[in-house]
VONU-894069 format. One line per 8 residues: their letters; for each residue y, x, z of N, C-alpha, C, CB. Coordinates in steps of 0.001 Angstrom, whole numbers, plus 500000, padded with zeros to 6 digits. Each point is the difference from the previous one (the first is absolute). Glycine has a CB too. Layout:
<rs>
A	Y X Z Y X Z Y X Z Y X Z; ...;
</rs>
This chain:
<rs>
XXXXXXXX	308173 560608 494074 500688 501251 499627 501507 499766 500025 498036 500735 498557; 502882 500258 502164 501285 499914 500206 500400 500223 498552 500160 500741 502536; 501166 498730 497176 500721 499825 498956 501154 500555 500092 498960 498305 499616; 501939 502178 502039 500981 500279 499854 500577 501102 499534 499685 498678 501171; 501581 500944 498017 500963 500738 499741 500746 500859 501163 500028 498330 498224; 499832 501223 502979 501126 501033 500929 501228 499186 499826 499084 502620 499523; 501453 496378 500057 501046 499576 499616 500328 499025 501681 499456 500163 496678; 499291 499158 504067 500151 499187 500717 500848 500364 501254 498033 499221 498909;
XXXXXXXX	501970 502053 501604 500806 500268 501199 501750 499485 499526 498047 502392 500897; 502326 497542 498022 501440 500148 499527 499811 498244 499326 500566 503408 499313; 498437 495679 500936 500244 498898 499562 501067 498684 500640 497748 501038 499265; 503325 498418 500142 500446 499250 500852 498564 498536 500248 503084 501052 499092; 497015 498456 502566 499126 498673 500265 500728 498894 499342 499063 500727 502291; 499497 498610 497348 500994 498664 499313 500166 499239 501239 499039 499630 497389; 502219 499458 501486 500450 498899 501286 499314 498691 499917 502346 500900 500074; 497027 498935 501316 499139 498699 499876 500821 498749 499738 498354 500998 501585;
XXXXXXXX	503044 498663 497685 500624 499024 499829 501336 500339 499203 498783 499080 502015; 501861 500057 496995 501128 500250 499462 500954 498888 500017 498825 501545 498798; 501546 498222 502742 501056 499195 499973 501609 500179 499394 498408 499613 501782; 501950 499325 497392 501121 499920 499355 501241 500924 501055 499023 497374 498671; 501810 503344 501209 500970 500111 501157 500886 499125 499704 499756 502177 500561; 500156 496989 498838 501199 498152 500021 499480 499989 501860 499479 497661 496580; 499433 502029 503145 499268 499094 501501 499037 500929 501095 499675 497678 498260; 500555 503767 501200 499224 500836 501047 500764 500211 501377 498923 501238 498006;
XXXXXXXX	499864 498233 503289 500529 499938 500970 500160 501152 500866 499372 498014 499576; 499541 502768 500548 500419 501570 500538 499985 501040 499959 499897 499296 500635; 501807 501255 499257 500622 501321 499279 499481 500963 501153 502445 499067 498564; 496740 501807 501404 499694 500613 500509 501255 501484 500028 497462 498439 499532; 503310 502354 501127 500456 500680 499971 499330 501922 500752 501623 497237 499602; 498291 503219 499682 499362 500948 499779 500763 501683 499940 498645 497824 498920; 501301 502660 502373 501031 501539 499796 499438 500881 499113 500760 500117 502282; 500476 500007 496848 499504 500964 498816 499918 501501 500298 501048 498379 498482;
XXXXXXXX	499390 501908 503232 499051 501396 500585 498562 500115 499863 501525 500049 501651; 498263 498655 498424 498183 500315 499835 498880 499436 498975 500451 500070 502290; 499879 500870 496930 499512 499325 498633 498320 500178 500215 502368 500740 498181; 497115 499555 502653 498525 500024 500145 499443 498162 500130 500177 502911 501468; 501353 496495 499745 499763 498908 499928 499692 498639 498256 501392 501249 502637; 499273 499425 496271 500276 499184 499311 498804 499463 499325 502105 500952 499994; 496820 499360 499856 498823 499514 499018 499375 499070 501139 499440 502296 498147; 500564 498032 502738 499639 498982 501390 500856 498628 500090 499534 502248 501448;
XXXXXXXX	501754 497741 498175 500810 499482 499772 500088 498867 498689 500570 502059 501381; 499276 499046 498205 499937 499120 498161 498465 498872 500369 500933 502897 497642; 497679 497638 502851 498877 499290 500374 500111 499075 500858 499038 501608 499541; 501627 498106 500976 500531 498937 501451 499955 498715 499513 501760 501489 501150; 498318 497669 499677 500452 498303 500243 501555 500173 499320 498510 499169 502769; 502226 501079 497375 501433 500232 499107 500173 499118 498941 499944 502285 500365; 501081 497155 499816 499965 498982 498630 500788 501261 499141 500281 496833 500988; 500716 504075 499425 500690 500786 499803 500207 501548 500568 500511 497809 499541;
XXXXXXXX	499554 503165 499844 500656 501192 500859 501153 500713 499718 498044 500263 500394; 502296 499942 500461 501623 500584 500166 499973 501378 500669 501057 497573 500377; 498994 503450 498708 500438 501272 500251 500727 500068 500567 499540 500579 498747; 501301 500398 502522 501288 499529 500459 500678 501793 500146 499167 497041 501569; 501489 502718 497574 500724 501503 499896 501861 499611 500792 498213 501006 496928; 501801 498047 503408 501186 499660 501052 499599 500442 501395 500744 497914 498674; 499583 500923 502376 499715 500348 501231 499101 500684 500690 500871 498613 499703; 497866 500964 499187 498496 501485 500995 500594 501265 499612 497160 498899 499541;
XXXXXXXX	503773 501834 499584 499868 501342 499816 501511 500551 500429 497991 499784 498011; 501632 501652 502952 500994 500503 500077 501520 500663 499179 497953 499809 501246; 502614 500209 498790 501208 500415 498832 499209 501077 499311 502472 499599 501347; 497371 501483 499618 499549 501235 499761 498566 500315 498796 501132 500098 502669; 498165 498274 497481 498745 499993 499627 500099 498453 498576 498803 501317 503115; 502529 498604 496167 499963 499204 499125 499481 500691 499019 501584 498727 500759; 498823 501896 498497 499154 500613 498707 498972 500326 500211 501423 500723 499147; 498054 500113 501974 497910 499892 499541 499704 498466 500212 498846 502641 501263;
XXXXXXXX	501514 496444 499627 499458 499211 499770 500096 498815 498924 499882 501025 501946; 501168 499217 497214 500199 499092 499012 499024 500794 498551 502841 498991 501247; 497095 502470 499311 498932 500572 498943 499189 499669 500422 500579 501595 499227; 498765 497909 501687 498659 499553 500287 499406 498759 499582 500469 501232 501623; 500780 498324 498173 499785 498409 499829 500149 500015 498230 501291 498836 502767; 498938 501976 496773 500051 500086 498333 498854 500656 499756 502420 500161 499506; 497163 500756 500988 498405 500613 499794 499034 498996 500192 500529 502191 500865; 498957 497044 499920 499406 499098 500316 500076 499133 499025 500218 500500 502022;
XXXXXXXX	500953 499098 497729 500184 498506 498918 499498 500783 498470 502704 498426 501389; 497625 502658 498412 499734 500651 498489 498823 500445 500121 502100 500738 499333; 496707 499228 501526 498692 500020 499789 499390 498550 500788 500027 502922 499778; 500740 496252 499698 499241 498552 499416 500200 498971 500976 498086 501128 498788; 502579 499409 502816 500437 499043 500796 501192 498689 500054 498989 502016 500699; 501028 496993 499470 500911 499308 499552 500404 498939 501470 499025 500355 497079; 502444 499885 503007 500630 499637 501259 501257 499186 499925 499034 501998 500798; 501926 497302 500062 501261 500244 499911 500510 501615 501011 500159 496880 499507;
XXXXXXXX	501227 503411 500567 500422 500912 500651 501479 499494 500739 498546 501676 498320; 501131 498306 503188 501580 499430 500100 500686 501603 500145 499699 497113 501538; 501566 502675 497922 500838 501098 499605 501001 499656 500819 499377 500523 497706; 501501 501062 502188 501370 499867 500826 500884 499316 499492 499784 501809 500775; 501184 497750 500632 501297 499126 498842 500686 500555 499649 500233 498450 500653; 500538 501138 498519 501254 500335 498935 501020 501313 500604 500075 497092 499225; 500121 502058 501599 501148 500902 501092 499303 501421 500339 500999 497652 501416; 497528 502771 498446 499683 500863 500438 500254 501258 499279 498746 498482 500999;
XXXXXXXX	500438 502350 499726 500467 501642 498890 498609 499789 499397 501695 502321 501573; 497542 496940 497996 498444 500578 499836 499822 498586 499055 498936 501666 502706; 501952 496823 496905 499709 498945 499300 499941 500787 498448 501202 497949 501825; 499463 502542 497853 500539 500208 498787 498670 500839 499285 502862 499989 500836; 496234 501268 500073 499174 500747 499448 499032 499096 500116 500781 502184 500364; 498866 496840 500639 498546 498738 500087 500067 499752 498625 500095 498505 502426; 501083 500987 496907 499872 499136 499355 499836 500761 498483 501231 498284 501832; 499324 502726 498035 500024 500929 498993 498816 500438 499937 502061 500549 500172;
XXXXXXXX	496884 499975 501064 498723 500529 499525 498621 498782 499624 500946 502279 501641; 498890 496285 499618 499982 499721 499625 499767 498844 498269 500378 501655 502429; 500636 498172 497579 500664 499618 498907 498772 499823 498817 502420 501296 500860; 496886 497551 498260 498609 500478 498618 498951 500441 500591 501346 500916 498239; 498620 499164 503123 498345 500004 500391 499261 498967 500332 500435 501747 500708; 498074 498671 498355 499414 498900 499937 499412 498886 500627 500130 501328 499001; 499439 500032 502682 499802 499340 501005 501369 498817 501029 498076 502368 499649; 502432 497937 499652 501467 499172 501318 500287 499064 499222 501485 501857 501286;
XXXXXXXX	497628 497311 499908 499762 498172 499973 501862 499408 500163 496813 499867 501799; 503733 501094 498759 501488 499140 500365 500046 501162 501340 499856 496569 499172; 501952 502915 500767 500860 500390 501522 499997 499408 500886 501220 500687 499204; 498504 500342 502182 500631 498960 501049 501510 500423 500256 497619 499586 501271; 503833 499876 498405 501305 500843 500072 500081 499690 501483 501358 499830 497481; 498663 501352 503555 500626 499963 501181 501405 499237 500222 498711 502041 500080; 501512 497885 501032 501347 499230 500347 500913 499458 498917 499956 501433 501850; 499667 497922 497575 500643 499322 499312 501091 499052 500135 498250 500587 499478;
XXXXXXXX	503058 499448 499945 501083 499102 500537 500769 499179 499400 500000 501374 501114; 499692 499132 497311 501087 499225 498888 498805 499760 498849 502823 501433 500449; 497764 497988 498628 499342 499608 498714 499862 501273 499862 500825 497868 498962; 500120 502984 500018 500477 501054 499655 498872 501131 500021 502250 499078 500779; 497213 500941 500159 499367 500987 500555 498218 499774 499587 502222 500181 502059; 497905 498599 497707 498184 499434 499420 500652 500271 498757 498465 497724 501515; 502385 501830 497619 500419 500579 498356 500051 500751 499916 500850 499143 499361; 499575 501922 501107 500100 501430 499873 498641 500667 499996 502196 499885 501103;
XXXXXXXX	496642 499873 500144 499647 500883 500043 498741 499294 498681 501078 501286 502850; 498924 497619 496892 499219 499194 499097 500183 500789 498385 500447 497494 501701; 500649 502626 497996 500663 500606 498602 499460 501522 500185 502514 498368 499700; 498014 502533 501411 499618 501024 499956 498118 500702 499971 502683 499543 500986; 496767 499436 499416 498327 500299 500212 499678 499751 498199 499263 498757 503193; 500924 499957 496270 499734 499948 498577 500355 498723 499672 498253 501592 499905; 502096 497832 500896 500771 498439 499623 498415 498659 499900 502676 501572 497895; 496587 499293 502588 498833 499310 499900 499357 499906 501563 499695 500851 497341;
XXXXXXXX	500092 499912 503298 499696 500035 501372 500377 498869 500536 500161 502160 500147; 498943 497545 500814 500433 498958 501038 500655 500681 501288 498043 498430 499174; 502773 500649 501451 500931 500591 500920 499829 498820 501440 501921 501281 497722; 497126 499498 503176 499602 499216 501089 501080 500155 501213 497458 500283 499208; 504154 498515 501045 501110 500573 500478 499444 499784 501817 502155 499329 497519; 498249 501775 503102 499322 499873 501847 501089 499981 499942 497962 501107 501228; 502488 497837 499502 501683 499850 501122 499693 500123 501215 501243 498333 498860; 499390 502781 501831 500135 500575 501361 500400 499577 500619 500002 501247 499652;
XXXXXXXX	501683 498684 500097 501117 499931 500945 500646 498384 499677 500542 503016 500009; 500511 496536 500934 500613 499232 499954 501061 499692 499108 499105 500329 501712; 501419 500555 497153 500623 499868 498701 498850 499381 499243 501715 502025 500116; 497205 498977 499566 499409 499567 499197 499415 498643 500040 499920 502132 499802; 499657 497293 501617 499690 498565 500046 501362 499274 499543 498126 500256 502001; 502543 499662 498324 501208 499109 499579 500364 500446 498124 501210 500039 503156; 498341 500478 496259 499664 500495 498688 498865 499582 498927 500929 501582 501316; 498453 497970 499713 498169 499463 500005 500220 499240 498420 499116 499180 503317;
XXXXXXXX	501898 499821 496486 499810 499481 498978 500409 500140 498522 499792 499082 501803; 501283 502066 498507 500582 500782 498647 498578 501078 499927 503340 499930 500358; 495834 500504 500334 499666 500869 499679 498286 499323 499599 502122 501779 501437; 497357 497213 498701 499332 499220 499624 500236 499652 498467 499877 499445 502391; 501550 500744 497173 500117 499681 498338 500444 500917 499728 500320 497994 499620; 499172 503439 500872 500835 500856 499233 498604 500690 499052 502461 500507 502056; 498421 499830 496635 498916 500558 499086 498649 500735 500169 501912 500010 499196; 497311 499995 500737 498957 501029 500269 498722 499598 501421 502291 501868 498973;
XXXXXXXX	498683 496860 502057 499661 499989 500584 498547 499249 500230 502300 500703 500116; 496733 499511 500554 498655 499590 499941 499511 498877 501324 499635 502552 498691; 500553 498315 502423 500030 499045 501264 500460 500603 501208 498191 498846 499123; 502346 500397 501680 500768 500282 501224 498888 500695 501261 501861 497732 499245; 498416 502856 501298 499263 500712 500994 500994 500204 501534 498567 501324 497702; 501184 498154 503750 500492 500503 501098 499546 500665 500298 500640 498886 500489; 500633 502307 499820 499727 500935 500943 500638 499913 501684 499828 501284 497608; 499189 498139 502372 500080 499361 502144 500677 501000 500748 497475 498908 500363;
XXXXXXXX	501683 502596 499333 500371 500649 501430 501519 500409 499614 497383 501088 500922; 502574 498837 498145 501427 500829 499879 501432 499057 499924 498502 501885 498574; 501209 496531 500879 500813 499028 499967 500256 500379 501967 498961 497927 497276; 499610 501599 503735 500278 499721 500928 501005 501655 500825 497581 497701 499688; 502005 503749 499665 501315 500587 500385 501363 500142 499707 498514 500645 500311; 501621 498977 498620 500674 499149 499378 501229 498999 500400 497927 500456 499245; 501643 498756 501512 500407 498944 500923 500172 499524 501200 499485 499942 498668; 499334 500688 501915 499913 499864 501423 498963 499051 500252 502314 500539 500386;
XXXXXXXX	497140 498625 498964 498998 498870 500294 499118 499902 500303 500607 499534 499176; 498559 499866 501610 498681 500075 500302 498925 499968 498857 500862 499024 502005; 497906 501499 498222 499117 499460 499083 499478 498479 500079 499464 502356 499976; 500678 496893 501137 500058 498285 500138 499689 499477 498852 501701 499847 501517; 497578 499702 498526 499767 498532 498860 501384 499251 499881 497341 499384 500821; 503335 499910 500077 501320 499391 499912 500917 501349 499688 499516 497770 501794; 500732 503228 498873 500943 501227 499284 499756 500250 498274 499783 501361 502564; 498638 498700 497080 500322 500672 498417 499410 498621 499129 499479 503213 500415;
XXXXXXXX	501170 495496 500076 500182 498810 499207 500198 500214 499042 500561 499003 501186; 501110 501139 499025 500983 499836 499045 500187 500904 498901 500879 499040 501688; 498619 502571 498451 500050 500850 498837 498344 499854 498850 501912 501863 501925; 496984 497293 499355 499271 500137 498673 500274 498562 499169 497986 501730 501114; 502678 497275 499476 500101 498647 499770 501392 500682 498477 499205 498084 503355; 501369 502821 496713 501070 500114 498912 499172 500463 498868 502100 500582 501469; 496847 500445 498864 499454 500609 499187 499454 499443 499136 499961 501188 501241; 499078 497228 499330 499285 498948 499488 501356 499262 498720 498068 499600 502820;
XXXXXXXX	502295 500041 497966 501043 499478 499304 500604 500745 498613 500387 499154 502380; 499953 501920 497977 500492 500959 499131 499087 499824 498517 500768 501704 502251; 497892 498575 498306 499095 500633 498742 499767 498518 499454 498558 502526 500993; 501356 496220 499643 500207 498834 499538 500900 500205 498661 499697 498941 502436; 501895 500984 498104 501050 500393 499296 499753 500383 498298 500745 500777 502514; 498752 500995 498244 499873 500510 498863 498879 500178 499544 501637 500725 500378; 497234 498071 499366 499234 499892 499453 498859 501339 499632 501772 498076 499586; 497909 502517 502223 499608 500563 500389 498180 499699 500042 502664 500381 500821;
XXXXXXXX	496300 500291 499591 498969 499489 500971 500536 500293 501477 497984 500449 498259; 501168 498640 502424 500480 500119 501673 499959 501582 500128 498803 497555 501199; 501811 502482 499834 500628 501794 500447 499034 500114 501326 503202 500106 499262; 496542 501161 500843 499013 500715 500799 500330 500393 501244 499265 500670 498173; 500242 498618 503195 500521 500548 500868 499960 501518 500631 499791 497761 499994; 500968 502465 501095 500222 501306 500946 497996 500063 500475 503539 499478 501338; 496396 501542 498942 498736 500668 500521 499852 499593 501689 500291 502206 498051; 498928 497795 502368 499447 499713 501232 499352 501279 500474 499687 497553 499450;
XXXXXXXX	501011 502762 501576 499913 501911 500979 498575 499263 500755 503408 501447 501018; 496372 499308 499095 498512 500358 501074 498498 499602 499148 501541 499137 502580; 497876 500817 498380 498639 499861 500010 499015 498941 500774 500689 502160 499574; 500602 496773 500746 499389 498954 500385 499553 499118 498729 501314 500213 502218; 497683 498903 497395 499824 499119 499329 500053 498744 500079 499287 501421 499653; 500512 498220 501413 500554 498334 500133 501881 500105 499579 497816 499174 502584; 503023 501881 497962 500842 499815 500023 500753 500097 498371 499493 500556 502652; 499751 500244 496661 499995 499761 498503 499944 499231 499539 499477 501098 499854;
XXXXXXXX	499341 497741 500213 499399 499002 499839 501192 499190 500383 497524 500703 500295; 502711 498909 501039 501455 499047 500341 500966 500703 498993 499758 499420 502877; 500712 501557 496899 501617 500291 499063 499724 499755 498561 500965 502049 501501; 497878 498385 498449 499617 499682 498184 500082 498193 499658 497808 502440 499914; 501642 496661 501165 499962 498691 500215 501671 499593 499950 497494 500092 501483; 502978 500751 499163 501651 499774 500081 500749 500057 498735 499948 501036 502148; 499623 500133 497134 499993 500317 498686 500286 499191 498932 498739 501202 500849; 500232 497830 499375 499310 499254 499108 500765 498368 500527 497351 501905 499669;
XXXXXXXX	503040 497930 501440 500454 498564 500449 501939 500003 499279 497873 499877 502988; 502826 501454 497097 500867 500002 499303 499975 500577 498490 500763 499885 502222; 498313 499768 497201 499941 499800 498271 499993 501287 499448 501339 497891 499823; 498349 503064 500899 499504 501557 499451 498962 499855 499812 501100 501385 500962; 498028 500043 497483 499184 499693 499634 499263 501093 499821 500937 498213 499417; 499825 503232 501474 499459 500997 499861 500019 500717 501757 500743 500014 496977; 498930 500973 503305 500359 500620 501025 499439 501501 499818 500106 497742 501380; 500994 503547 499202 499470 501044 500253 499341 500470 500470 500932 499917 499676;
XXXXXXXX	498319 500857 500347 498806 500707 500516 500024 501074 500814 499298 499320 498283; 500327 501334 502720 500219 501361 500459 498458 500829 499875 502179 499100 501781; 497161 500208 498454 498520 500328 499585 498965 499240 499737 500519 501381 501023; 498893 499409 498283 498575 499145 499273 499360 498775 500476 499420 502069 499551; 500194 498488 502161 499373 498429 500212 501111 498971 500313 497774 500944 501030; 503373 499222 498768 500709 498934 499825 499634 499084 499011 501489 501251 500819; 498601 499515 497728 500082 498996 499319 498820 498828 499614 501625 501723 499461; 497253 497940 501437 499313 499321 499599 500474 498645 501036 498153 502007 498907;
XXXXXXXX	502254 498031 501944 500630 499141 500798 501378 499544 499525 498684 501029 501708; 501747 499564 497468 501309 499480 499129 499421 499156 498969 501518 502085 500274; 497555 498521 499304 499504 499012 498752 499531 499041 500108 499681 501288 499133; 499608 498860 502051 498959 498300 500625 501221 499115 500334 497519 501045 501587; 503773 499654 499306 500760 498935 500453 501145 499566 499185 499288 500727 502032; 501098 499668 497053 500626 499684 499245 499340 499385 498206 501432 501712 501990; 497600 498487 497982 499103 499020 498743 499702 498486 500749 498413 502386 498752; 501730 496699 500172 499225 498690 500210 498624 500073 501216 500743 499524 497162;
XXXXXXXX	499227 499267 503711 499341 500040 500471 498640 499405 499301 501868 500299 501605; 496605 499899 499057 499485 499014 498666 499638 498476 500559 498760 502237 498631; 501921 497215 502150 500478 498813 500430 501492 499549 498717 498972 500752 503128; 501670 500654 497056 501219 499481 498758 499749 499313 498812 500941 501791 500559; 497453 499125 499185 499693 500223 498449 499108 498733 500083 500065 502901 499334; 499268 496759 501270 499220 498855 500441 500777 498883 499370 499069 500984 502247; 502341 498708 498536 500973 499017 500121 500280 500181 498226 501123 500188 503065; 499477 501232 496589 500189 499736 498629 498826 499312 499012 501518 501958 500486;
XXXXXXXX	497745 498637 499697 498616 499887 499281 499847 498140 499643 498693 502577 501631; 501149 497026 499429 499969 498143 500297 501085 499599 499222 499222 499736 502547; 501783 500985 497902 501716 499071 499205 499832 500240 498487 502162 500692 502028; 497519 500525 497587 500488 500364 498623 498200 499107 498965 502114 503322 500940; 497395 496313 499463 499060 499135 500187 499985 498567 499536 499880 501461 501599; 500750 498248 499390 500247 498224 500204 501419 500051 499226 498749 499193 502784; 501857 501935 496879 501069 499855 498942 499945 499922 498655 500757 500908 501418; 497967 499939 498481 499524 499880 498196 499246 498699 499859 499534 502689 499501;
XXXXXXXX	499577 496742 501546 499480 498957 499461 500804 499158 499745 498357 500375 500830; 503045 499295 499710 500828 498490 499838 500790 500811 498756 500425 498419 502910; 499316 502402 496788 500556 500400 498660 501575 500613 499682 498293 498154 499559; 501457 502463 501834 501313 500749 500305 501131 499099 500298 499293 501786 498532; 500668 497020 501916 501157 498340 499891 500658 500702 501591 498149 496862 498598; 502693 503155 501520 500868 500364 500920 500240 498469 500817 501118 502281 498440; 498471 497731 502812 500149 498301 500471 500939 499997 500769 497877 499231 500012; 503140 502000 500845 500818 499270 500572 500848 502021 500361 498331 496582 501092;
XXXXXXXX	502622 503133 499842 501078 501121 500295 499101 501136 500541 502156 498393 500635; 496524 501155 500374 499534 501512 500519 499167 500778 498815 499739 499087 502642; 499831 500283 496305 498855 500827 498949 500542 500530 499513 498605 498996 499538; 502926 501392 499742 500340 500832 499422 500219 501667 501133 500966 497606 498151; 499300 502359 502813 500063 501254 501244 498448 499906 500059 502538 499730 501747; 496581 499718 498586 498668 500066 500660 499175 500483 498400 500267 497733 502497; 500016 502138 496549 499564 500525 498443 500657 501443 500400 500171 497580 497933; 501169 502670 501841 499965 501290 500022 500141 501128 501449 500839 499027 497651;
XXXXXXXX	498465 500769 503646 499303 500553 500686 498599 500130 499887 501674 499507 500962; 497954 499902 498294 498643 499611 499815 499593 500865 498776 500227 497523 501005; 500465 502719 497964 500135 500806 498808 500376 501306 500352 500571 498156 498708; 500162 502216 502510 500340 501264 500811 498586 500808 500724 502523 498662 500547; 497027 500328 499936 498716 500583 500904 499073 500244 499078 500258 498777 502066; 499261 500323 496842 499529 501040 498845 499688 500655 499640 500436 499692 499909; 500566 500684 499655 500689 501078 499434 499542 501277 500550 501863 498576 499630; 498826 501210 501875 499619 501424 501008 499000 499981 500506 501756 500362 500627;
XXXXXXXX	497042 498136 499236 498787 500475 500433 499203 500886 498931 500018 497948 501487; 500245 501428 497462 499479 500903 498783 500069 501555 500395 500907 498189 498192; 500110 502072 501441 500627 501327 500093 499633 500404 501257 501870 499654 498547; 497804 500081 502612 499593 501003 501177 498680 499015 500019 502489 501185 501645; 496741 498512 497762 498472 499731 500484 499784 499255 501366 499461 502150 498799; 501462 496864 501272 499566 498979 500885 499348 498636 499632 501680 501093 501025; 497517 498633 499785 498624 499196 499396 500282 498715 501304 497720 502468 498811; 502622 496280 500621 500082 499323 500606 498928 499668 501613 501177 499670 497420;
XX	499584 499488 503398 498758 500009 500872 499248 498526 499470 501200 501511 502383; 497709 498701 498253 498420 498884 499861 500622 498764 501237 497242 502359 499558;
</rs>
């Protein structure tokens, strides 16, 4: 005998996982034109989702869609939202409406360029929010590390396509070295978690697979998303392998039996990589290999 209330068409899906966003690897970004997409969204592989009331929405079409994205969150959905920047005509109302809702996990602040601008918009939301800073352009990379210690701030995020119009640069592996190599550095600095790379255009998957790998060889620990089946190929390639966890598993092992005695210069680095993989196998359910 049915039991229902009628309540189920309007239920949010649970999420089959609750990764920390210290170490969640993919921000899924999500146009807040189409809020049909979002419960599909919220149900995903996603370590994270990101409303995006910046670049997906037309000028013309910011307020319904930032009401869309507050309706949704105030009947029980829970997201980040990347918002407009500072400089815009439309930062000031994001942040004002917004602002004590229960659902908004954190910001993503568009183009970001100075400290200033993660404090600001950090104080103005409730002084409690997290403030996820995307650097675009070529100020803001050369900024990378004031804005890594600036108040409020949570973790660094590239924004590829727009650094690379920006600049002129290729998308090259040797061309976008050096801005994610600052970024690393930066959130080092300011005692950041690793910062999340630029998104990968198309619909190839090996070629995901190679940039997410790329990702991950220069000390990033997140990457953007453009769609869903992305993110399960972000997560496989950027989590411990279970060869990693294997390797940890043995070390952290043969380390407790000698009673934790440190015998020479490599065990103190090889202890804490080994205490790293862990960590993140725990947390994303990787099971060593046999």
């Amino acid at each position: 005998m049915s039991t229902s209330t009628g309540n189920e068409a309007t239920a949010k899906p649970a999420r089959t996982r609750n990764i920390p966003a210290e170490i969640a690897r993919s921000w899924l970004l999500v146009p807040a034109t189409k809020p049909e997409t979002f419960d599909d969204a919220a149900a995903s592989r996603a370590d994270a989702i990101v409303l995006d009331i910046e670049d997906a929405v037309d000028p013309m079409n910011k307020a319904s869609a930032r009401a869309g994205v507050i309706e949704w969150m105030n009947n029980g959905g829970k997201a980040w939202v990347r918002i407009n920047d500072v400089y815009s005509d439309f930062w000031a109302d994001d942040v004002a409406e917004l602002r004590n809702n229960p659902g908004l996990l954190g910001v993503m602040l568009a183009k970001t360029e100075n400290a200033e601008q993660v404090k600001e918009t950090f104080h103005r939301l409730d002084g409690k929010t997290r403030v996820l800073a995307l650097v675009e352009s070529a100020v803001g990379i050369e900024e990378a590390n004031n804005i890594a210690k600036a108040e409020g701030a949570f973790r660094l995020a590239f924004g590829s396509g727009d650094f690379r119009r920006d600049t002129g640069m290729s998308a090259d592996r040797e061309a976008m070295a050096y801005p994610r190599a600052k970024l690393v550095v930066a959130s080092r600095v300011g005692n950041l978690p690793g910062p999340i790379d630029g998104p990968t255009v198309g619909t190839n998957h090996p070629v995901l697979r190679e940039q997410s790998a790329i990702t991950v060889s220069m000390g990033m620990t997140g990457k953007l998303a453009l769609a869903i089946d992305q993110t399960t190929i972000i997560n496989e390639v950027i989590s411990p392998t279970p060869t990693d966890v294997a390797w940890a598993t043995d070390f952290m092992e043969d380390f407790n039996a000698r009673g934790g005695v440190i015998r020479d210069g490599s065990d103190l680095p090889r202890l804490g990589r080994a205490e790293k993989i862990m960590k993140l196998a725990i947390a994303y359910g990787v099971q060593p290999a046999v």
